[in-house]
N, C-alpha and C positions, 0 to 999 in steps of 0.2 A: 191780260197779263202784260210783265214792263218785257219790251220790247222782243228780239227773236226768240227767247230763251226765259222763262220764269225766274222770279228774282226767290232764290233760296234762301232763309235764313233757319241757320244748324243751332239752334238751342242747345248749349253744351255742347256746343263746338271744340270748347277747350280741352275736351277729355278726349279717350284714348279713339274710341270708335266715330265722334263728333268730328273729329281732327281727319280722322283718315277718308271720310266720305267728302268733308269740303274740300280735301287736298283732288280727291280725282273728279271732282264736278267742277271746278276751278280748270280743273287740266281740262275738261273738255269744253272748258270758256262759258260757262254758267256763272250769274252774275252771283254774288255771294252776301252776306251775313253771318258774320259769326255773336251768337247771343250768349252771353254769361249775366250773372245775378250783378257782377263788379265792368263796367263800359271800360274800366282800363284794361282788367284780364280781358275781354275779348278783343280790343285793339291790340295785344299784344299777339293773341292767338291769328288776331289777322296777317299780322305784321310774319311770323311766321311762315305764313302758306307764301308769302313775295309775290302774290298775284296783282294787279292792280284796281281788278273789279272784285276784292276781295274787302270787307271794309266790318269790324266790330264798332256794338252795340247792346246795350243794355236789354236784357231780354225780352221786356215789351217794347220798347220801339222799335225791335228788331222783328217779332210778328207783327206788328201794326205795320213795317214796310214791305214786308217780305208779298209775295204770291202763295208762295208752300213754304208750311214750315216742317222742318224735322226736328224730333224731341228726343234727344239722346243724350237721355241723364241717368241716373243710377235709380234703380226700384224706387227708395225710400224719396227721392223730391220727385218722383216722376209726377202724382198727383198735386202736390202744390204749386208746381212748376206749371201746370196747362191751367190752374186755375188762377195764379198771375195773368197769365198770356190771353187766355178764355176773348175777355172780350174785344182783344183783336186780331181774332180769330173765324169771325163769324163770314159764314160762306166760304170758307177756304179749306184747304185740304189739310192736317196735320199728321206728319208719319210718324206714327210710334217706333221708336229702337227700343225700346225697355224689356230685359230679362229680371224676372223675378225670383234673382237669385238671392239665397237667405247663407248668409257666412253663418260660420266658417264650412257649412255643409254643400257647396256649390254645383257639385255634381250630382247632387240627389233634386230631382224635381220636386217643387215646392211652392204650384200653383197656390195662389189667394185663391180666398173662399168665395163662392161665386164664378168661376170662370179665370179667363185668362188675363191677366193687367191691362190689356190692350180693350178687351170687353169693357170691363168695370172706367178705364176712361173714356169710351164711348158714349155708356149712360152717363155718367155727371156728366157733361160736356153738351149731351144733346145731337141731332141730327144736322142740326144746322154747320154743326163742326165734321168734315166728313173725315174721322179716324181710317187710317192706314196701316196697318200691323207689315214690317217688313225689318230686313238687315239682322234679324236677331242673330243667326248662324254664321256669320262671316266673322272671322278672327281679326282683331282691331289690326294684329303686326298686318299683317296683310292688306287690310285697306293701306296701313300709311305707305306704303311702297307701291307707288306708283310701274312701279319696272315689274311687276309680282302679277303673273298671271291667276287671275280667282278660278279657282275648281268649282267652289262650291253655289248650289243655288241658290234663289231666293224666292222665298214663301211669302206671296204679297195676299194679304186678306183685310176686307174691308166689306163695308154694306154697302160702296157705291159701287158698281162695276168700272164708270168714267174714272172715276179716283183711281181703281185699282191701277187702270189699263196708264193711267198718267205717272203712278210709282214704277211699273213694269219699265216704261222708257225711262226713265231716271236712272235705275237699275243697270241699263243697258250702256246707260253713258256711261257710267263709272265703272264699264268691264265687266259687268256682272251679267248673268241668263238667271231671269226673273219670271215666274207662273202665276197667274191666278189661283190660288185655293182656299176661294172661298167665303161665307162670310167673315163679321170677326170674331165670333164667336172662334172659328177655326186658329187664328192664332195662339191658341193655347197648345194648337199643339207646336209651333216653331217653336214657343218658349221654353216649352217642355225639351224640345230637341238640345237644347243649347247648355242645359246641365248633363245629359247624356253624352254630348260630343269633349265636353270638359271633361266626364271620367274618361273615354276612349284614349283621348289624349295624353292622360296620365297611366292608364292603364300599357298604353301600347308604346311611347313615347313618339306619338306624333307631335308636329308641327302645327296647327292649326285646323284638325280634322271639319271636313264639310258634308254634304249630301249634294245628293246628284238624281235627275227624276230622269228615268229611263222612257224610254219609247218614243214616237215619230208624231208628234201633234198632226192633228187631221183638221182641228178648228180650236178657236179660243172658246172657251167654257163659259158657261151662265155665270 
């Protein structure tokens, strides 16, 4: 990896949850990428964050530079988006953020058939891409304020455990307390959580409702 710190590039950086993750990994001086479809919108988006190791790029030579990439786009490009990217991607870690949320019904779960989004981009993609299912449950306002203490956790699941254990510390830098759970099959269910905490939200008139995993870890899990 490029020097103390992996070089991150946020695919769909320019969006709302994309934006908020490179603004606090930036804050903890993580070298940056921000990747859009258009090298101008993500130069802009960079220009935004005012960091100086923050720099956009076109979305493949933005994975072909990066170390890890994070993929935080909306459901509908999320698979033509990694299959742009794919091959330069090989041997590297890729984090999925994608909720597969289906408007105008957003709070009703509405997994794809097969599993969970993050599953179904692991098979097309292959092994050799090590998929990371994480971030789905944390409210975008939230990431972009850097002054905003996060309550809620993060549900990191993936089939490599090094990969996991590599988004867990990522996690941590950007303020977050992040778990293993699981393969990726498992991430079906963060995704699922994330239309549940949108009706709570409306239901209750929270702020950006989260989850919270109770009890004292004795050791890190399989």
């Amino acid at each position: 990896m490029t020097g103390a710190k992996p070089l991150i590039a946020v695919v769909g950086g320019a969006g709302a949850v994309g934006h908020g993750l490179a603004l606090r990994w930036s804050g903890a001086g993580y070298p940056l990428i921000i990747g859009s479809r258009d090298a101008g919108r993500a130069a802009e988006a960079a220009a935004a964050i005012g960091a100086p190791q923050v720099r956009g790029m076109a979305n493949r030579a933005a994975a072909a530079a990066c170390d890890i990439c994070v993929l935080a786009v909306p459901h509908a490009a999320q698979q033509p988006t990694a299959r742009e990217i794919a091959p330069a991607l090989d041997g590297k870690i890729l984090v999925d953020v994608t909720v597969p949320l289906v408007p105008p019904r957003v709070s009703r779960v509405q997994l794809p058939d097969g599993g969970s989004a993050a599953a179904l981009l692991q098979e097309m993609l292959g092994e050799r891409i090590r998929v990371v299912s994480a971030f789905q449950n944390v409210a975008a306002a939230h990431l972009a304020d850097p002054g905003h203490a996060i309550e809620c956790d993060v549900l990191v699941c993936g089939n490599d455990k090094e990969a996991r254990q590599t988004v867990i510390g990522l996690a941590g830098a950007a303020g977050m307390r992040a778990w293993h759970a699981g393969t990726i099959a498992n991430a079906a269910a963060a995704e699922a959580l994330t239309s549940v905490l949108i009706f709570i939200n409306r239901a209750h008139g929270l702020d950006g409702s989260g989850i919270r995993i109770t009890g004292e870890p004795a050791a890190v899990a399989s």
